[in-house]
Structures are given as C-alpha cells and as structure tokens.
C-alpha positions as CSV (number, residue, x, y, z in Angstrom):
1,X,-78.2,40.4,107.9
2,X,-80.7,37.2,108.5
3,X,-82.3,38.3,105.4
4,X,-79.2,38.3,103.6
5,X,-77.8,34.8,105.0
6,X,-81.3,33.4,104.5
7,X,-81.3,34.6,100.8
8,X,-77.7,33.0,100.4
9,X,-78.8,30.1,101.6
10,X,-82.0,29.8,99.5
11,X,-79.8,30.6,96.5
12,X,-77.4,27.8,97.1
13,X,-80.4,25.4,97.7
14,X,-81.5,26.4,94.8
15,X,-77.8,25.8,92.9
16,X,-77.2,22.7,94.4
17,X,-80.8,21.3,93.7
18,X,-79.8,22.4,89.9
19,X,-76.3,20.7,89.6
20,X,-77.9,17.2,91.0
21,X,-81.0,17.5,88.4
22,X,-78.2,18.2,86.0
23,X,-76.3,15.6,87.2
24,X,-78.8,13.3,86.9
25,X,-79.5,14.1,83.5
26,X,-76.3,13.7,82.1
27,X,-75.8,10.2,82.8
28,X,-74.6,8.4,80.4
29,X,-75.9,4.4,80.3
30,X,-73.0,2.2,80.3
31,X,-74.8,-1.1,79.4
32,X,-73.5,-2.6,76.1
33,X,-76.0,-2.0,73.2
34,X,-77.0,-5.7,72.4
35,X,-76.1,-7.4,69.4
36,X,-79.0,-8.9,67.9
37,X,-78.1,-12.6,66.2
38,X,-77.4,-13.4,62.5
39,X,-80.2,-14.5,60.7
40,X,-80.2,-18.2,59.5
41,X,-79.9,-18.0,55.9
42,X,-79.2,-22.3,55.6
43,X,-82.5,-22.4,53.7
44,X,-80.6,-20.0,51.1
45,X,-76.5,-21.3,50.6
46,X,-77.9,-23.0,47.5
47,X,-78.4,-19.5,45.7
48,X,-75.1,-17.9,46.7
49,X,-73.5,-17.6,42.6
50,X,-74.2,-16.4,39.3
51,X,-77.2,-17.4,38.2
52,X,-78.2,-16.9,34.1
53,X,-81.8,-16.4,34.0
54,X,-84.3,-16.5,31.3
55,X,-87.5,-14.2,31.5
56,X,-90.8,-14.7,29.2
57,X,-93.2,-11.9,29.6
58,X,-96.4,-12.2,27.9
59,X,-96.7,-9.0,26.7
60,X,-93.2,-8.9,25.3
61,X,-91.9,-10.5,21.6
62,X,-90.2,-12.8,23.3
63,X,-87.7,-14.1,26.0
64,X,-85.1,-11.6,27.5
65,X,-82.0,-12.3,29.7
66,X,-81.5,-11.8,33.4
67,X,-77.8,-12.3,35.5
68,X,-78.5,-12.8,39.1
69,X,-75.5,-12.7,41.4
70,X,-76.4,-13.8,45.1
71,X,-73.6,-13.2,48.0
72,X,-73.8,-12.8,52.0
73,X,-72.9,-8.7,52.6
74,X,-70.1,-8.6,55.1
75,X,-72.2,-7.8,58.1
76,X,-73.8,-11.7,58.0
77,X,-76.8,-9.6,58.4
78,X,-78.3,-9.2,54.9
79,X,-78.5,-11.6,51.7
80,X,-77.8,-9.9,48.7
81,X,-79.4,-10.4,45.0
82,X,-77.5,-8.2,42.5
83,X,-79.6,-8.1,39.0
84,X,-78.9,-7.2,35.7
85,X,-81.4,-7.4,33.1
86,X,-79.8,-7.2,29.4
87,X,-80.6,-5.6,26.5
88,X,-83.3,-6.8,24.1
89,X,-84.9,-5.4,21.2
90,X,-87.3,-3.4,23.3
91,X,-84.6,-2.9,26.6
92,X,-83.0,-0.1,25.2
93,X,-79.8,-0.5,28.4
94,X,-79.2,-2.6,31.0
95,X,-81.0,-2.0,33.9
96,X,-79.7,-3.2,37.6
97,X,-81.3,-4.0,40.8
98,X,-80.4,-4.8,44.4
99,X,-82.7,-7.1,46.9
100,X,-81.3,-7.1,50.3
101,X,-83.5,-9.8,52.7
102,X,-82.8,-9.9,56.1
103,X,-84.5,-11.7,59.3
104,X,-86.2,-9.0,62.2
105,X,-85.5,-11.5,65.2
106,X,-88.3,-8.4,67.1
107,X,-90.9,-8.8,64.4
108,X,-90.2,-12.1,63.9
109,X,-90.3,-12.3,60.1
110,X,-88.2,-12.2,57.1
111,X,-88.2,-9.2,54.8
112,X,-87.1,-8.3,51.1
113,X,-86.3,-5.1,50.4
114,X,-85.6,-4.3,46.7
115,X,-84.5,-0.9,44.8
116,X,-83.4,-0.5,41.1
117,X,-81.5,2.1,39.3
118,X,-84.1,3.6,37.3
119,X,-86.1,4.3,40.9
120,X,-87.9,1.1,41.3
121,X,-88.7,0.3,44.6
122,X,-90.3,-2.6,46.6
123,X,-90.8,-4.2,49.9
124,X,-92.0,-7.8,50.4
125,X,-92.7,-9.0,54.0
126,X,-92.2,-12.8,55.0
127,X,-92.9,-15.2,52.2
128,X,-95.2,-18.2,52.7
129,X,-93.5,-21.3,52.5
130,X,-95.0,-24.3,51.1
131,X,-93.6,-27.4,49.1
132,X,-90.1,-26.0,48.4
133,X,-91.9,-22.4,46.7
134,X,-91.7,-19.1,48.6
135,X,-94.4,-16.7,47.8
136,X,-93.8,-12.8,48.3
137,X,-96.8,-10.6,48.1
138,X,-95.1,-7.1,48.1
139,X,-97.1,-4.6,50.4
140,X,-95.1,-1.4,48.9
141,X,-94.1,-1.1,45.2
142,X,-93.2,1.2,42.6
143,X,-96.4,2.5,40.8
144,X,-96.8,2.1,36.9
145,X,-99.4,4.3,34.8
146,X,-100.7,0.9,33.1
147,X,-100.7,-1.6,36.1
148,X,-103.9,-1.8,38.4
149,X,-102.3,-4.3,40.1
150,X,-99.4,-6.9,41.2
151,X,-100.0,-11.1,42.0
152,X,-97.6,-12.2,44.2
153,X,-94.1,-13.9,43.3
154,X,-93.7,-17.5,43.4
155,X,-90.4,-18.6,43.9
156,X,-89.4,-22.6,43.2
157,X,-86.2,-24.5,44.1
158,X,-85.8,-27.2,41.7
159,X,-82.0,-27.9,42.5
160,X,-79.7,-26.8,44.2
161,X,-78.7,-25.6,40.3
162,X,-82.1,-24.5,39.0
163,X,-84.7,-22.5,40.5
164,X,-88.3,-20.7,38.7
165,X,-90.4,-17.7,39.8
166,X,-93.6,-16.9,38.1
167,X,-95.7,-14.3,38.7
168,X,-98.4,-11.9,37.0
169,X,-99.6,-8.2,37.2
170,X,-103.1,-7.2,36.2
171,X,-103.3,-3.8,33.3
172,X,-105.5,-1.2,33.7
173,X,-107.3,-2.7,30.5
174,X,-107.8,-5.8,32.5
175,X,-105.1,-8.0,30.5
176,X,-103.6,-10.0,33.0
177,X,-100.0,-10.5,31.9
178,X,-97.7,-13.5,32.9
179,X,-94.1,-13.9,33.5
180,X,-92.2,-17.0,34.3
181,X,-88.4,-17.4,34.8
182,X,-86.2,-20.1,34.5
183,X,-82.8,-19.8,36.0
184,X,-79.4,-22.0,36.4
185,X,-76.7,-21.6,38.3
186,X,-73.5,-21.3,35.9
C-alpha cells in the first residue's frame, strides 16, 4: 500500500510538473507589436505625377518613350514608381515595371526594390547623395547573356518639373553603352 500511494504520488508530481511546463509554454505575450515610423519621403513630393520621359540608348536607332507615374502606396510605408516603356520600332509591346523604395529605420538605409513584367528584377541599396543627384549601384539584378556588367544610376533633380538619370552597362564585347533620360512632369 506505501508503494502504491508513493507511486500515486510520484505520478502526480510528475502530472503537475507537466501542466506548469505546459503552462508555461503556452503563454501568449501580450505586448503590442511596435509600429515602426513612416519613412520621410519630403526629399521625394516633387516626383509624385506623371512624368513623360524620353530614353536615348546608344545602342538603339534612336530615342524611345518612357511614362513614369510616382504615388505614396496606402500604407505611407513605400513610394511607388509605376513604368511603362512604349513601343518603338525595335519594342515590339509595352513593357511595365514597378520600384517600391522604402526607409529600414533597423538598418538604417533606404532601399529600391524593382520587378518588371517580363521577370526583371533589381535591388538597389541606399543611394549616395551628392549636389541634388542620387546614385544607385544595384547589388542584385536580372542577368543578361550580353552584359558583363552594370554602372550605377545617376539620378538629377533639375525642378521640381524636370529630372535626368544617366547611366551605362558594359557588353561582353567590351562596348560600353550609354543611356540618358530626360523626363518632365506633365
């Protein structure tokens, strides 16, 4: 009979011991998950429109036409650059593209995040800001068979109504090709 009381009693040790560890495990946090602050996009009001943007390529016949429609996405978290790029003699369809950029108050630093509808991809940390331009140097982008590699993309507020970007990608050859765009706020 001890040996049978002492067994029950080890047994609901043993059960009790289990339901606290359980207990215990199943808390559930109540703290609020912080929201983290809305970036400060004041640097950027000026491009929120339609822009109409020109496009010279030096490996292309001539000039092709880009639309650029900037807006805030509802969140307040993420500037939006909607792109259409027309057709041309040698754009066969329109092709679209999104950048989202968004502040990382963590990381500290500003990213751009792009993705297109025919699977182009890219991801531009923090630009460098210097004299009005803001420089991305992409650190992930959609590969191209004939493209050893990619300068980085010089962007130029001249007004609040006109802004440039220029930029230039090496070929495998070793041509170094140019593009410069001109754009105006309509």
């Amino acid at each position: 009979m001890k040996l049978s009381r002492c067994c029950s009693s080890l047994i609901a040790a043993l059960l009790l011991a289990g339901s606290i560890a359980s207990a215990a495990e199943t808390q559930v946090e109540g703290t609020p998950v912080p929201t983290q602050p809305k970036p400060d996009f004041s640097y950027a009001k000026f491009l929120i429109g339609t822009w109409e943007c020109t496009d010279l390529s030096s490996r292309r016949p001539g000039p092709f036409k880009i639309t650029q429609v900037y807006s805030m996405d509802p969140s307040g978290y993420w500037l939006l650059r909607d792109n259409t790029i027309h057709k041309a003699s040698w754009i066969l369809r329109e092709a679209h593209s999104q950048a989202k950029i968004t502040y990382d108050p963590v990381a500290k630093r500003w990213v751009r995040i792009t993705t297109g509808d025919q699977g182009g991809y890219a991801v531009a940390p923090p630009p460098h800001t210097t004299n009005g331009m803001r420089t991305y140097t992409y650190v992930i982008q959609q590969s191209a068979p004939d493209i050893a590699s990619y300068a980085s993309e010089v962007n130029t507020k001249v007004s609040n109504t006109k802004k440039t970007m220029t930029t230039s990608f090496t070929e495998t050859s070793g041509r170094v090709v140019t593009v410069k765009e001109t754009c105006t706020k309509s």
